[in-house]
C-alpha positions as CSV (number, residue, x, y, z in Angstrom):
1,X,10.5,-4.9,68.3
2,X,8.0,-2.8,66.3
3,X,6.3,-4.7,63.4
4,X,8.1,-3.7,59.8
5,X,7.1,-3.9,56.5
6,X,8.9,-2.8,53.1
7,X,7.1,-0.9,50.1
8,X,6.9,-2.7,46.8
9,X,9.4,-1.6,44.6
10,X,6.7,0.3,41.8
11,X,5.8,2.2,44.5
12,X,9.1,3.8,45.7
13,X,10.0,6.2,43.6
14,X,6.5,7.3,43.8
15,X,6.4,7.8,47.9
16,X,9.8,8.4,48.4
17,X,10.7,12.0,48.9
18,X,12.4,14.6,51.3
19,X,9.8,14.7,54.1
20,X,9.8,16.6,57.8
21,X,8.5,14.1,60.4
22,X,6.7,15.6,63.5
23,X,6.0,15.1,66.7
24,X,3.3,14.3,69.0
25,X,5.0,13.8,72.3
26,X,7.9,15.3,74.6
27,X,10.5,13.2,76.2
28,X,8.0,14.8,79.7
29,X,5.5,12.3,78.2
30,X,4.9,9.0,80.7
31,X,5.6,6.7,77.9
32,X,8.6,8.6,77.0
33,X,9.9,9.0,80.9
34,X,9.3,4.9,81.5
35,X,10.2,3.7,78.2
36,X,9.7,4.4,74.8
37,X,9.1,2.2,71.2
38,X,11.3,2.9,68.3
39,X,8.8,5.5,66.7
40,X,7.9,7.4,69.9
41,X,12.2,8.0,70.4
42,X,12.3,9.1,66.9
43,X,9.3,11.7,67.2
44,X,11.0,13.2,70.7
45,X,14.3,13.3,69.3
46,X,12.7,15.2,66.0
47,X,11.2,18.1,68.5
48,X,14.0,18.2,71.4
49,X,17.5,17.2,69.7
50,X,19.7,20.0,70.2
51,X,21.3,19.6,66.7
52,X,17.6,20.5,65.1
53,X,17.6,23.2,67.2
54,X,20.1,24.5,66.1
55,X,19.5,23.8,62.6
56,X,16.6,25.5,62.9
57,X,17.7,28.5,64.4
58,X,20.0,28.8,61.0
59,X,16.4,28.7,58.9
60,X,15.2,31.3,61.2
61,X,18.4,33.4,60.6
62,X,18.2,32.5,56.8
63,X,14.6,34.4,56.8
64,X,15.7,37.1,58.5
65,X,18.4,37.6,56.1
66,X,15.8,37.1,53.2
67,X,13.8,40.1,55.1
68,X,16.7,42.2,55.1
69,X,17.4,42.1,51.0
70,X,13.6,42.6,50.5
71,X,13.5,45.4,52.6
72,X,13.6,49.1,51.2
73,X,15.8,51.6,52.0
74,X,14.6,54.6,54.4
75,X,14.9,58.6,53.8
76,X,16.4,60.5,54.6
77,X,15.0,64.1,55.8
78,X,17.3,67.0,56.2
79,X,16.8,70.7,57.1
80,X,19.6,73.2,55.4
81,X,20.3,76.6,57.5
82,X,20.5,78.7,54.3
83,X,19.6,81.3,53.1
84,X,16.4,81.0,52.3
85,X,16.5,78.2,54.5
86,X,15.5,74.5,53.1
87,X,14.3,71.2,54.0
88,X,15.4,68.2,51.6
89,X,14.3,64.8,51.6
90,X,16.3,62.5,49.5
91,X,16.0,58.0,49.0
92,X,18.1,55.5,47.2
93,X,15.8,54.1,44.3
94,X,16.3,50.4,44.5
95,X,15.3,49.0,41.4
96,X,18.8,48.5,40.0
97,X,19.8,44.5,39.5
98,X,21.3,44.7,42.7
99,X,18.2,44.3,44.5
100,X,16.8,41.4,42.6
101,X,19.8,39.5,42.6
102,X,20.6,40.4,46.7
103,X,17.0,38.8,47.0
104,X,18.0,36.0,44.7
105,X,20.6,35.1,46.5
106,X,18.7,35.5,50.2
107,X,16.1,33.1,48.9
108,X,18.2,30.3,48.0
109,X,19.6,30.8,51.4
110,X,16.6,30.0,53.1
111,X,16.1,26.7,50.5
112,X,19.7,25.3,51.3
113,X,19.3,25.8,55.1
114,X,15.6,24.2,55.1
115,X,17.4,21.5,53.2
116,X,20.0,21.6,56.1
117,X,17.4,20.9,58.8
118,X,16.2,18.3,56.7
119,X,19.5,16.6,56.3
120,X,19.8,17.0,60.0
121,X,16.6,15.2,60.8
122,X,18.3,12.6,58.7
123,X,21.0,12.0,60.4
124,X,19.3,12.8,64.1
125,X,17.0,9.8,62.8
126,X,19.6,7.7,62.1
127,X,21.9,8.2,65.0
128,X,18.3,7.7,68.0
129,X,17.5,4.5,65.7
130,X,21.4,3.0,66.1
131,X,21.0,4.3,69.9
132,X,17.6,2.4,70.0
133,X,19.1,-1.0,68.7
134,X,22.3,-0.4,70.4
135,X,19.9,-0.2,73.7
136,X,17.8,-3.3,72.5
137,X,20.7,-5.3,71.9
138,X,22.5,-4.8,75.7
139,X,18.6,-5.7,77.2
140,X,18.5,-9.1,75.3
141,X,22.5,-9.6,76.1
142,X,21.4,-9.3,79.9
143,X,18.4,-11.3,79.4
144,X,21.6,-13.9,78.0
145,X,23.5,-13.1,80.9
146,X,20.4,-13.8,83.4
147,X,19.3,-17.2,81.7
148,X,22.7,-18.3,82.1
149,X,23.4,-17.2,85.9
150,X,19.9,-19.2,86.8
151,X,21.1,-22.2,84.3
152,X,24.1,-22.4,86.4
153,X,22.0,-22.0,90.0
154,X,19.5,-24.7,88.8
155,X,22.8,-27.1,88.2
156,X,24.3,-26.0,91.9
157,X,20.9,-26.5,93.4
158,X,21.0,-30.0,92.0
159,X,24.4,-30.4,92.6
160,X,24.0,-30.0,96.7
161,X,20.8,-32.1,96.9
162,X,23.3,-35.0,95.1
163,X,26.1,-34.4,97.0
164,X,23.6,-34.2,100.3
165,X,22.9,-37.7,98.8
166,X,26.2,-39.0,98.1
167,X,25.7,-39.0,94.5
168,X,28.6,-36.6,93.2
169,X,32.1,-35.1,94.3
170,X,32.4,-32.2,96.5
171,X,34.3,-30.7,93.5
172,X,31.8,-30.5,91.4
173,X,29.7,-28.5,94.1
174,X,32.7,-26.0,94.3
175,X,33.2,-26.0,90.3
176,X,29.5,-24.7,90.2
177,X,30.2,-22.5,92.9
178,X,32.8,-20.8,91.0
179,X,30.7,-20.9,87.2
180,X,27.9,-18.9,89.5
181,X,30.0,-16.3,90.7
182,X,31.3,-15.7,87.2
183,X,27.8,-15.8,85.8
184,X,26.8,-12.9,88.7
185,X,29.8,-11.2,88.0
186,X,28.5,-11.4,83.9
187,X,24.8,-10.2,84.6
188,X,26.3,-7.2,86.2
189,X,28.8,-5.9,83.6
190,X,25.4,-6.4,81.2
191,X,23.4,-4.4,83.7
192,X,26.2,-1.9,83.5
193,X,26.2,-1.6,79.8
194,X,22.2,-1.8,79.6
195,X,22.6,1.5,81.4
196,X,25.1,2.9,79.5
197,X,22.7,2.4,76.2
198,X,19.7,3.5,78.0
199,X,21.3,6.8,78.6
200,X,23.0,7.2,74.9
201,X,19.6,6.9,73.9
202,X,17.8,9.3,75.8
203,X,20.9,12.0,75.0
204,X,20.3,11.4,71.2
205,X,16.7,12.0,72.2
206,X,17.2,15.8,73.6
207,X,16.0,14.3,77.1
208,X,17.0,17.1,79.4
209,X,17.3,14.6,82.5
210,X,17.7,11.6,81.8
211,X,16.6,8.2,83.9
212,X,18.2,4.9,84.7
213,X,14.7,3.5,84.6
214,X,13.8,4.3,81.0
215,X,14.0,1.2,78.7
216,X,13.5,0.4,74.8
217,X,10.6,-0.6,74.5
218,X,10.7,-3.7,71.8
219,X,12.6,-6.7,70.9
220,X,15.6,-8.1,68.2
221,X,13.3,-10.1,65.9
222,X,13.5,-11.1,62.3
223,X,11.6,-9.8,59.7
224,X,12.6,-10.6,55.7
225,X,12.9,-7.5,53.1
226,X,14.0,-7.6,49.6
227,X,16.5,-4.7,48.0
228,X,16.6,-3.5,44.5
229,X,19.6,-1.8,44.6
230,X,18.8,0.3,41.1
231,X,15.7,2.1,43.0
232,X,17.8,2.7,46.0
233,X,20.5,4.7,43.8
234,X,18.0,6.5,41.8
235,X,16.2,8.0,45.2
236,X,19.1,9.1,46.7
237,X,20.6,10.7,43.9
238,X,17.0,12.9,43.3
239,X,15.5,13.0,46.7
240,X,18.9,13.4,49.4
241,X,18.3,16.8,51.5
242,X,22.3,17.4,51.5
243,X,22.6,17.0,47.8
244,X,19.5,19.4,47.1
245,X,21.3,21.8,50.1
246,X,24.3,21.8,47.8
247,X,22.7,22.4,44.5
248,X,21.2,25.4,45.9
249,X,24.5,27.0,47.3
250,X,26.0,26.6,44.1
251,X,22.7,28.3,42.4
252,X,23.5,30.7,45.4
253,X,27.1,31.4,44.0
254,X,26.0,32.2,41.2
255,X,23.7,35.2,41.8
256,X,25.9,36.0,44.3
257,X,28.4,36.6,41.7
258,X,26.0,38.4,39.3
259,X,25.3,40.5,42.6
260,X,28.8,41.2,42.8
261,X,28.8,42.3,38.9
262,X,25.8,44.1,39.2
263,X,27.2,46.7,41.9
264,X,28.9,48.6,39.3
265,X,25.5,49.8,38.2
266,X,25.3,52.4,40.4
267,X,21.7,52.9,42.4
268,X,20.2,56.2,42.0
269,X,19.0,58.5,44.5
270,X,16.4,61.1,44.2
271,X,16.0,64.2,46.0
272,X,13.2,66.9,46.7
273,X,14.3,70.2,48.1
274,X,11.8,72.9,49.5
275,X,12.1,76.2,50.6
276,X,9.1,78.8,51.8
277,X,10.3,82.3,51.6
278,X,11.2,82.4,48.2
279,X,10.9,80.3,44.6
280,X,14.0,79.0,43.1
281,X,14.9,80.4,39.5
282,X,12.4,78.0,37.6
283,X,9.8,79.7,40.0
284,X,8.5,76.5,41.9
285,X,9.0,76.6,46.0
286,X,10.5,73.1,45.3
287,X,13.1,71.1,43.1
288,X,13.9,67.8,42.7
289,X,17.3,66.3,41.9
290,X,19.0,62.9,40.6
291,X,22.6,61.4,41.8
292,X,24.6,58.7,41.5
293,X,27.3,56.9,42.8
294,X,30.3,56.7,39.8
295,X,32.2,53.4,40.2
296,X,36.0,55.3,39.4
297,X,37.5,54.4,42.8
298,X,36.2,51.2,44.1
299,X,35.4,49.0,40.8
300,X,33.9,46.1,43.8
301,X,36.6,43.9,42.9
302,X,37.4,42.1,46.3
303,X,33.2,41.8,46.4
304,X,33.7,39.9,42.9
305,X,36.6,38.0,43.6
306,X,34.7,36.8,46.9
307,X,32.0,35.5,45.2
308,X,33.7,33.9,42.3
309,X,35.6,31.9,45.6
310,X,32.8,31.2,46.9
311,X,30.8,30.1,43.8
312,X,34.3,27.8,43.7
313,X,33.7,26.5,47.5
314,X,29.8,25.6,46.4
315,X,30.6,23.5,43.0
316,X,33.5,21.7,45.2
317,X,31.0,20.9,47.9
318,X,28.1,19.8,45.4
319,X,30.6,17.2,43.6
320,X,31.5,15.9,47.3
321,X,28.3,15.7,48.6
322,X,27.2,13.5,45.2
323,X,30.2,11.1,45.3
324,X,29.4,10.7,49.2
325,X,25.8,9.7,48.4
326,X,27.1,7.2,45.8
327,X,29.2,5.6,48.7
328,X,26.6,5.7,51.5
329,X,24.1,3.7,48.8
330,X,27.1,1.4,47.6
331,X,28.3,0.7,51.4
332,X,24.7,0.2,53.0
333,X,23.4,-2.1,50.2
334,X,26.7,-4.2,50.5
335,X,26.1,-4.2,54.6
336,X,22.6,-4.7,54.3
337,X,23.2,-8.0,52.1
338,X,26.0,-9.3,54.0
339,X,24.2,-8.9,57.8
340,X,21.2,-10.4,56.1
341,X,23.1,-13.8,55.2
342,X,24.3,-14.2,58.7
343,X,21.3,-14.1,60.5
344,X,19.7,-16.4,57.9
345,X,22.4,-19.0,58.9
346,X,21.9,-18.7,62.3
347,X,18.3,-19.2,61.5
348,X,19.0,-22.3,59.1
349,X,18.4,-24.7,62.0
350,X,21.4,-23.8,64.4
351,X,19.8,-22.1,67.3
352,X,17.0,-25.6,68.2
353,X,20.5,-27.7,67.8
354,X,22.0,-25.6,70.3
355,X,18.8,-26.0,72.5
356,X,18.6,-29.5,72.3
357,X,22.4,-30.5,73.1
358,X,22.0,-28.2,76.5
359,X,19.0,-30.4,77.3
360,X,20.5,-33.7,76.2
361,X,23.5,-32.8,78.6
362,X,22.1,-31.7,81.2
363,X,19.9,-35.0,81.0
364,X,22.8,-37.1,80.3
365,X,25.0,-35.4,83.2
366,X,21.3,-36.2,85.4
367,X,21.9,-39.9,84.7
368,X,25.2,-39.8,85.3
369,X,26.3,-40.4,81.7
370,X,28.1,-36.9,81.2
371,X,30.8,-34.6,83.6
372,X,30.2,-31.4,85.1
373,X,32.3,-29.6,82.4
374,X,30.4,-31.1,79.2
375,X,27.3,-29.1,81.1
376,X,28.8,-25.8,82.0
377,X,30.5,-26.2,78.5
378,X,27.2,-26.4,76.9
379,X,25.8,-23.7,79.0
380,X,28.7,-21.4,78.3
381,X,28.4,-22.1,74.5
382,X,24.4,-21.5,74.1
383,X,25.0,-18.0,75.7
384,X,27.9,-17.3,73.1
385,X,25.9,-18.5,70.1
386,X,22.6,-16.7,71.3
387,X,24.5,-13.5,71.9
388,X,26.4,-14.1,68.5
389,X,22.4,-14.5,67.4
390,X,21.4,-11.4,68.9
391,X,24.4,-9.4,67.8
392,X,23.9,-10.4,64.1
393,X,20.4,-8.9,64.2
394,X,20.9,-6.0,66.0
395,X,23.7,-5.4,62.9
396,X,21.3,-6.7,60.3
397,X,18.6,-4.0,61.8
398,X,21.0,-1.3,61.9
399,X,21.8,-2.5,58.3
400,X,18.2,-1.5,57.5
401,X,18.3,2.5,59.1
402,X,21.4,3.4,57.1
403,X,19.7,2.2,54.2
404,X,16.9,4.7,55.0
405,X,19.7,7.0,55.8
406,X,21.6,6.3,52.3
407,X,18.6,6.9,50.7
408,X,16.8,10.0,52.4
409,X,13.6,8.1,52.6
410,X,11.9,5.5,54.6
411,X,11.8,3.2,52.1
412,X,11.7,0.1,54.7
413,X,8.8,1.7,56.5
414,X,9.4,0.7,60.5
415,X,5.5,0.6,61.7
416,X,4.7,1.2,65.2
């Protein structure tokens, strides 16, 4: 497992902030293709997840939209058959409020959907970390699952040289039998589900093809960080890409509904007629002219009404998003604290107990002092405890990612 470290708590309000992580290598890269660490799946899955592509295909589409409300209207040239015949030219003069707040409104589309892809990457994040533990976790259950298939060989490989020498039972040589073909039948369910994580973890990556060789790179281990819950709270509340997203949709609403208002100011459009074979009555070979467009028939009320619903939609979605931040800090600290607890107990002294007792029945069982079952017993329960062990880390880890997650920042920095 990569080495970790945690900020001190004066310094994270100061580094944490909405940031866009990059990357430096493809899931084509060697290390990628054979195996990967915990920040090399992160940096592949940033540049080949499908769900930030498509996140930022709606930025992309956000600009373009932003292009088309900046962008100026076009003439219009025209050439009238009279008599004397005329050509006209004639373009809407957009100056009116409409334009400024159609432009308004463009631009804070292009802020909420950066903030999108930035809540994506979150979440992407989130979901290759969880795949990356998820992976960790069924390698160390097969390493388990292995220790415990050759504990039980060792003891048949003993057990026929004793009963070569008279020493035990035939029974016992078919009990151990039996406990071997369980533990085979065990290391290949884990091999199974190692394979099964492997590939979950390479599909939250964006790997195109993946392969049952790849492994996570790394290891379950302990390492100790402190929580100040306060600090947590106040960074997600100023510094979660979704909630800034939904602040800027409601802004959006807004000047989309002062857009909506402002159509009723009609745009002007100015002409410029010219003629050559003779001067119209002010004597000039040219005129120019002014129109507008009256607002008696269509008053733009369904183009109100929309964005007043709309402007509803966004101030619903803002108080959502803000009690779900609230609930993702409140649930990961409570998680964090409890899967922090159980792994200290485990590391309180129980683990070298379990140790020792295989080793003193095992010894015992040598000397003829303890039965066949009290070892497989022992065997079977050192697994279950270290897998229990294992289990309880991988949880208090994934403990730690929705933290980050809660609070839009790595504020338990994971160092390669």
């Amino acid at each position: 497992m990569p080495r970790h470290y945690i900020l001190s708590c004066a310094s994270l309000l100061a580094l944490a902030r909405p940031i866009f992580l990059g990357a430096q290598e493809g899931p084509t890269d060697a290390r990628v293709h054979n195996g990967a660490t915990l920040s090399e799946a992160v940096q592949a899955a940033l540049r080949y997840n499908p769900d930030l592509l498509v996140a930022q295909a709606s930025v992309d589409s956000a600009q373009a939209e932003r292009r088309i409300a900046r962008a100026l209207p076009n003439p219009v040239l025209s050439g009238n058959p009279n008599t004397p015949y005329q050509y006209a030219a004639s373009i809407p003069l957009d100056v009116t409020p409409q334009r400024y707040f159609r432009s308004r409104v463009a631009s804070l589309g292009v802020a909420a959907s950066m903030a999108d892809r930035q809540d994506a990457e979150r979440l992407v994040t989130l979901a290759v970390r969880r795949a990356f533990g998820d992976a960790l976790l069924a390698q160390e259950k097969q390493q388990l699952a292995v220790a415990r298939r050759d504990g039980v060989l060792q003891l048949l490989r003993a057990d026929s040289a004793r009963f070569r020498a008279g020493d035990v039972p035939e029974r016992n040589l078919a009990r151990s039998e039996v406990e071997l073909a369980r533990a085979e039948a065990d290391v290949s369910r884990a091999s199974a589900a190692v394979l099964a994580a492997r590939l979950a973890l390479q599909s939250s990556m964006g790997v195109a093809h993946p392969d049952s060789g790849f492994a996570a790179l790394g290891s379950l281990t302990y390492a100790p960080f402190e929580l100040h819950g306060d600090s947590l709270t106040i960074i997600a509340r100023t510094h979660r890409p979704d909630r800034y997203a939904s602040e800027r949709r409601v802004e959006q609403g807004v000047n989309a509904r002062r857009a909506a208002a402002a159509l009723l100011v009609p745009t002007p459009q100015l002409a410029y007629v010219r003629q050559y074979t003779g001067p119209f009555e002010s004597g000039h070979f040219f005129s120019l002219g002014l129109a507008f467009e009256l607002p008696l028939l269509n008053l733009s009320l369904g183009q109100r009404e929309r964005a007043a619903a709309g402007l509803a939609a966004a101030e619903a979605n803002a108080h959502r998003t803000a009690a779900q931040i609230e609930r993702d800090v409140a649930s990961a600290v409570a998680d964090f604290r409890a899967q922090r607890g159980l792994v200290e107990r485990y590391q309180s002294g129980l683990l070298a107990k379990i140790d020792g007792n295989v080793d003193a029945v095992r010894y015992a069982y040598a000397q003829g002092a303890a039965s066949l079952l009290e070892v497989l017993d022992a065997i079977q329960v050192r697994r279950d405890v270290r897998t229990e062990y294992v289990t309880a880390l991988h949880d208090y880890w994934e403990s730690i990612y929705a933290l980050n997650a809660a609070a839009g920042a790595d504020i338990f920095v994971i160092a390669p």
